[in-house]
N, C-alpha and C positions, 0 to 999 in steps of 0.2 A: 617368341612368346612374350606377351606383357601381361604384366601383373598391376592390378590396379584396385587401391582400394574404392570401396561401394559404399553409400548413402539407403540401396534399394533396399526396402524391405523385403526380409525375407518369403513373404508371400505372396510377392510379387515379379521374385526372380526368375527370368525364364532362362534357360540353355541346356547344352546336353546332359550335367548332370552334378547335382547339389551334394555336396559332400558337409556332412554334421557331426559335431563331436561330441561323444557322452563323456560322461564320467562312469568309474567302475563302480556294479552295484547300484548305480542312480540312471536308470536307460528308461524311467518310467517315463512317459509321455505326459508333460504337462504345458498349458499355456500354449505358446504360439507352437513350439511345435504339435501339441496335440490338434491343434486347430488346421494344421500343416498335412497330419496325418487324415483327417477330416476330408481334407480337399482330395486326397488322392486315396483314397475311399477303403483308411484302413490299413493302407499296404506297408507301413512302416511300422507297426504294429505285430502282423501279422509277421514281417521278417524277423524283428527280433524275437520273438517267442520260436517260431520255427529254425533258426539257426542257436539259437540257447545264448543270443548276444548278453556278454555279462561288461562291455567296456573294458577289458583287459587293455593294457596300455600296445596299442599302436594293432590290437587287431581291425580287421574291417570284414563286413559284409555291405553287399549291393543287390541293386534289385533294380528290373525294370520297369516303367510307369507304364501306365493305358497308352496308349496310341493314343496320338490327337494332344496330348499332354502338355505344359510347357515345359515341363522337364522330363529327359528321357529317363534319366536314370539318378535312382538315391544310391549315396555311398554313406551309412555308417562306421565311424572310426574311434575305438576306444583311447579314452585320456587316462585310464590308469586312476588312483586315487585322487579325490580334491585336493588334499592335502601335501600331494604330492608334486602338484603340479608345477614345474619349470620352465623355463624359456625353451628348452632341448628338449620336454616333454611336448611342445607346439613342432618346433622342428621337427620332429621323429614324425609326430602324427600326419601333418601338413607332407613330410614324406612317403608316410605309405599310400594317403589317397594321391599323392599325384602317379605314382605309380599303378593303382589299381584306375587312375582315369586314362591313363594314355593307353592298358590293354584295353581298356572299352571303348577306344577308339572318340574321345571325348574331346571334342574342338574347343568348348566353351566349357569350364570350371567355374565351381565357385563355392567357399568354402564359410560355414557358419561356424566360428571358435571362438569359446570363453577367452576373457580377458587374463593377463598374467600377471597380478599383484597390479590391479586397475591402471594397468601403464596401456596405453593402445600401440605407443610408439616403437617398441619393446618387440609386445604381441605382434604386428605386422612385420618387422624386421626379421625376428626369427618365424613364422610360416612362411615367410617369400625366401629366405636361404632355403628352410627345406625340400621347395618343389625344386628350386634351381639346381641344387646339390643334387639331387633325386637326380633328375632326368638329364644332367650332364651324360653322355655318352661318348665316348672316345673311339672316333671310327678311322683316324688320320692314317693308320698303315694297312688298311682292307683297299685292296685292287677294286672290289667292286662293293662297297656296303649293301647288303641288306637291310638294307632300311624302309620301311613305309612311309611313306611320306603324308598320305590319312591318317597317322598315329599318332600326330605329333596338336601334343595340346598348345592352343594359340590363343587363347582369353582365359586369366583366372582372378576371377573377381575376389576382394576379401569384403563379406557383407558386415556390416559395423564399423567397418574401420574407415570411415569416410575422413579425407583429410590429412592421413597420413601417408601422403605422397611421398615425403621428405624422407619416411622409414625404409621407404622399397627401393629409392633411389639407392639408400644408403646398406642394404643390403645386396643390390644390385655391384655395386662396384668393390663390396669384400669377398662376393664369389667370383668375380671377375679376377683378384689374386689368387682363390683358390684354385678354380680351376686353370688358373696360369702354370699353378708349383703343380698342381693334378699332370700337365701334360707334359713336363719337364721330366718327371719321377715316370711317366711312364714309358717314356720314349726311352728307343733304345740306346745303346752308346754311343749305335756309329753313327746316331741324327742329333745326340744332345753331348755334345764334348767343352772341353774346358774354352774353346773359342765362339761356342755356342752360348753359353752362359753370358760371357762379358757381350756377344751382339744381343741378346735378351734386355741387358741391362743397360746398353747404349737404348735399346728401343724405346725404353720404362725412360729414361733421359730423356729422350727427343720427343716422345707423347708428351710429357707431364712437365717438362721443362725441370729437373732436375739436374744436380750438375753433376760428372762422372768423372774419374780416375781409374785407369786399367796398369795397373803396373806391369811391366812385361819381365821376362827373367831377369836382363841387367840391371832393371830398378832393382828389383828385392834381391840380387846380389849385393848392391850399395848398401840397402838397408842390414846385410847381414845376416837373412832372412835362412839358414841353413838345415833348418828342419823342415820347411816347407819345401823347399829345394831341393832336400835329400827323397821326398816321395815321388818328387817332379823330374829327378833326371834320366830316369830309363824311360819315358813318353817319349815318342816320336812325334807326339801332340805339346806343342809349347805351352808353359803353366800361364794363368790371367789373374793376378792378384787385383781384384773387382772392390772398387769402394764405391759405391752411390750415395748420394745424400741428399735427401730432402731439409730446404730452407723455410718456413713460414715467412710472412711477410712480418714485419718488426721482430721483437727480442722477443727470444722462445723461452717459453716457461722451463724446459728441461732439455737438454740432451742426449740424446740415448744412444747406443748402436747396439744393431744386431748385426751377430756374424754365424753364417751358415758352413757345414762344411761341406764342400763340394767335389767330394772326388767322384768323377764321374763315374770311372768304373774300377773295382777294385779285383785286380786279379790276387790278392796276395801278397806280390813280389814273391822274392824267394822264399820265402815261407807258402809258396802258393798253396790257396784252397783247392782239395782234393775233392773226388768222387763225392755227389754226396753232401757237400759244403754249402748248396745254393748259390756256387759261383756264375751261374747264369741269372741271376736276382741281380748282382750287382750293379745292376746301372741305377740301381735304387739310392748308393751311396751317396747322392750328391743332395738327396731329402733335405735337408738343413739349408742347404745354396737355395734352393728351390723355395722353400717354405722366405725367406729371405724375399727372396725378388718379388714371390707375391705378395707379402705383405709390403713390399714399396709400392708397386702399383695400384694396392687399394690405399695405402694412408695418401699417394700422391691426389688419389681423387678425392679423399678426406679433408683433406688440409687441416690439422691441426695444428694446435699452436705448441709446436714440440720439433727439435730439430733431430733428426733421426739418420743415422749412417747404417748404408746397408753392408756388410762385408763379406766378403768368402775370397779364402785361398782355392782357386780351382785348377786342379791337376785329374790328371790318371794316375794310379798304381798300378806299372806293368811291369813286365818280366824283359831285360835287354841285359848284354856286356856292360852297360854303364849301369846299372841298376845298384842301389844303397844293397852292402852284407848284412844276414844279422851280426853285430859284434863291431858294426862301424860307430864312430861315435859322428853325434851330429851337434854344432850351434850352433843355436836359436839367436834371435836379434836383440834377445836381453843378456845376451853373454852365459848363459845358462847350459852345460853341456851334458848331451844324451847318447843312453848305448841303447844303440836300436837292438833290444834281443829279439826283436819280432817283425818280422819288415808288415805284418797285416795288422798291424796296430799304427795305422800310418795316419789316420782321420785326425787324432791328437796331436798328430807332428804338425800337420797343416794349420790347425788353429792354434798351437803355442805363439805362432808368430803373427797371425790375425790378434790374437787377444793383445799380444804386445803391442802391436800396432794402435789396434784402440785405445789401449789405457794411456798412449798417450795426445789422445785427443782430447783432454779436458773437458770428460762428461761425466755426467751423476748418475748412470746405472749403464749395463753390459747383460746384454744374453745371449749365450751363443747356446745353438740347437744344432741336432748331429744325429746320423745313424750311426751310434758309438761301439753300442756294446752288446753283445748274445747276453752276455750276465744279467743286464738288464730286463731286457725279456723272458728269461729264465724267475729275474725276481717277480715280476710284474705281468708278463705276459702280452700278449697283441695289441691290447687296447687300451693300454696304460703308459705313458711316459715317467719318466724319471727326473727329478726336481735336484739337483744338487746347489747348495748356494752356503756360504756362512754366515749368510747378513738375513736376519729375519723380515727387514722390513723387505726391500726385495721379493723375497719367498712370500710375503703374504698377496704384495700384489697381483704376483703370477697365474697366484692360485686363484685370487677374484678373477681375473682375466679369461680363465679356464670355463671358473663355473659358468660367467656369461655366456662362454662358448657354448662348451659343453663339449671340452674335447678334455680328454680324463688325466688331470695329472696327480702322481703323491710325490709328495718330499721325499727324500732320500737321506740316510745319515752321513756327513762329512766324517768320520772317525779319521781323526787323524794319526792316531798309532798304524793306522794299514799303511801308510806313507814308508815305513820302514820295508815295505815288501819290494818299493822299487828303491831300494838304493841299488849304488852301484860300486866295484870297487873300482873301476876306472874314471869315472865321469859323476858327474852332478847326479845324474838318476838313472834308471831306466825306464825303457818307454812304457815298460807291461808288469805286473806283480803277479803273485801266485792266484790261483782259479779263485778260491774263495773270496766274494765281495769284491771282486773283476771292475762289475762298475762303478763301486766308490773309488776304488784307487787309480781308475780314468779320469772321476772329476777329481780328485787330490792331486794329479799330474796338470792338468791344466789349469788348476787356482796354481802352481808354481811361476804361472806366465800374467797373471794380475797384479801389478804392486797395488794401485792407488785407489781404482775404479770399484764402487758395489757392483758384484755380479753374479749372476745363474747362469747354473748350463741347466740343460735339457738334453736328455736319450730320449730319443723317437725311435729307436729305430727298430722295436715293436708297431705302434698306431700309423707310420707312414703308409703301409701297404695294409689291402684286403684280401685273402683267400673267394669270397665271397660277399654276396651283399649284406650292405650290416647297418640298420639305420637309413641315413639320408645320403651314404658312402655305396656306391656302385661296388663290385670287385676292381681291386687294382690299386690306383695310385688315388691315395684317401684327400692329398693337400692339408697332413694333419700341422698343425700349427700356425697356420697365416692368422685365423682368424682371435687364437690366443694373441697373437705378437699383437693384431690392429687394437684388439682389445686392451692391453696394456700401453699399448701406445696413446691411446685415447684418452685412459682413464690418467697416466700422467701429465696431460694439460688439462683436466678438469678442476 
């Protein structure tokens, strides 16, 4: 498919079918489009009155032209209020006509959308993610796809936005991350394991010329590494402590890392998830690694002027004779020592010693993202991540980073009196606190592993998966956070 901005006037677009955006409340016919509706004798008109079109945000109705026409078919799609309108309000829109073009079997697209806070550069970036996101389709483990191959739209013009080539390209290569982390989170364990990830990341290296470090278990033995080690030795699958790093060319405005957690699949340990649990969900655990790698592969094609480490401790949690007890204690590579009372609290073992490992690479901010916590989506729910941080400045940028996205995060409170639920009386802490505020006193367990570094964590592990379609997000594995991470990535070399 290409997507290509256009110069043509709208009333001289010809292909299978024009897709136009109202505002809600404002669907009266004036100007060119009335002139529009003129040429195709009324019929645009006559839809919206017969279907009670009111521009609700992201409905659509269509209709087909005369024969003989140069367009077959109109699509109508509501923008929601003027006032309302946002870069993710383009995205959403831009996603349901692509959807309702490909059931109509629409080769040739082309889309006429208001501008978003008179930026065009903006404007075409977010409608070229949402047709791309839209119509990703994931068909890698079907014997024989069902697929149509007349279904599949292959020109989608943006009329207006003549000249912002430079937008599409660059929305083109942050869904290229998303739907990277999209097919990692969806695959299942036995295709995507901890030796999987690190060849992902050699690959992101050898594309983009990036440089790589895979530590293997005797490295992050030396390092000390014993929390991560303690999730990683009942695998029969060997752990891949994964650092990628993009360099810009001269001295980088900032340094960053992002560390994803990456347990591939999470049985539990001995604390196994029972009946009932969603312990066949779990090959989801690795969302955080995932969300990581794609967003290296799009900032590699980005190149900003920002030096960026990619991280993640990648293991499995399974059940073997060598397997971590609850009640073992474990240390970490800061000298820091933990009573596992929960062997399926194990995602936080993995990154105590990623975080440590970063904070001491002499950088000026740290995010680590994670399918951490049920509490969390208990707070928050599906489509909402979880913002934990101490350092305000941090938390505000996350949050711009977001809204550009429009992938939904709120702050979280760091209350640090909940710290007292994980002491321990034999060791430095425990790994897990009492049920109430579960997910604050996850991220109060891993700011114990930051001495020096500003840093945020992020629970995903609500928005990483869909039930259903939702937006510009297919059912399944969403690729929630690459395009926050490029985002903030971005906006700290600007």
């Amino acid at each position: 498919m290409t997507i290509q901005p256009s110069d043509q006037p709208l009333l001289e677009w010809a292909g299978d079918s024009l897709a136009i955006g109202l505002f809600e409340d404002a669907v009266e016919l004036t100007g060119e489009l009335a002139t529009l509706d003129q040429k195709f004798s009324g019929v645009l008109k006559e839809l919206i009155a017969e279907e009670e079109f009111k521009g609700k945000a992201n409905s659509t109705i269509f209709t087909r032209v005369n024969a003989g026409s140069q367009v077959r078919k109109l699509i109508l799609v509501g923008l929601g209020k003027p006032e309302a309108l946002n870069l993710d309000s383009l995205r959403r829109a831009a996603a349901a006509v692509a959807r309702v073009g490909k059931k109509q079997k629409s080769k040739i697209l082309a889309f006429s959308f208001p501008l978003w806070n008179n930026d065009p550069a903006a404007s075409a970036q977010a409608i070229a993610e949402g047709v791309e996101l839209a119509l990703y389709e994931d068909i890698r483990f079907k014997s024989e796809p069902a697929e149509d191959k007349g279904s599949q739209i292959e020109t989608v013009d943006l009329l207006g936005f003549g000249g912002q080539e430079a937008a599409i390209i660059r929305a083109n290569q942050i869904v290229s991350g998303v739907i990277l982390a999209r097919q990692l989170v969806a695959a299942p364990a036995n295709a995507v394991t901890p030796i999987t990830l690190a060849e992902t990341a050699q690959a992101i290296a050898t594309e983009h010329g990036l440089q790589l470090q895979i530590l293997e278990r005797e490295d992050c033995e030396k390092l000390g590494m014993g929390a991560f080690l303690g999730v990683a030795q009942a695998s029969d699958l060997p752990p891949k402590f994964i650092h990628l790093t993009y360099k810009p060319e001269g001295t980088p405005k900032k340094k960053l890392a992002i560390i994803g957690k990456g347990v591939t699949f999470d049985s539990g340990g001995l604390n196994i998830k029972g009946a009932g649990s969603g312990i066949e969900t779990m090959k989801m655990d690795m969302g955080g690694a995932a969300a990581t790698l794609g967003a290296a592969k799009a900032i590699a094609q980005l190149k900003p002027d920002v030096e960026v480490h990619f991280i993640s401790a990648a293991t499995e949690n399974m059940i073997s004779g060598h397997a971590m007890h609850p009640g073992d204690v474990l240390t970490a590579s800061n000298g820091k020592t933990i009573e596992v009372n929960n062997t399926d609290a194990e995602g936080r073992l993995t990154l105590a010693d990623a975080l440590v490992y970063a904070d001491k690479l002499g950088l000026d901010a740290i995010v680590d993202l994670a399918t951490l916590t049920g509490a969390n989506v208990i707070a928050l729910g599906d489509d909402i991540a979880g913002l934990y941080t101490p350092d305000d400045a941090v938390a505000s940028q996350i949050e711009k980073a977001a809204e550009t996205s429009g992938e939904k995060i709120w702050r979280m409170p760091m209350e640090e009196k909940y710290f007292e639920g994980l002491k321990s009386g034999i060791a430095d802490m425990k790994n897990t606190g009492p049920r109430p505020g579960g997910a604050i006193t996850a991220a109060l367990f891993l700011k114990q592993f930051v001495k020096e570094t500003p840093w945020a964590h992020l629970d995903i592990a609500g928005p990483v998966w869909t039930d259903k379609e939702n937006g510009y997000n297919g059912a399944g594995a969403t690729g929630y956070g690459v395009r926050t991470l490029v985002n903030w990535v971005l906006g700290s070399g600007e």
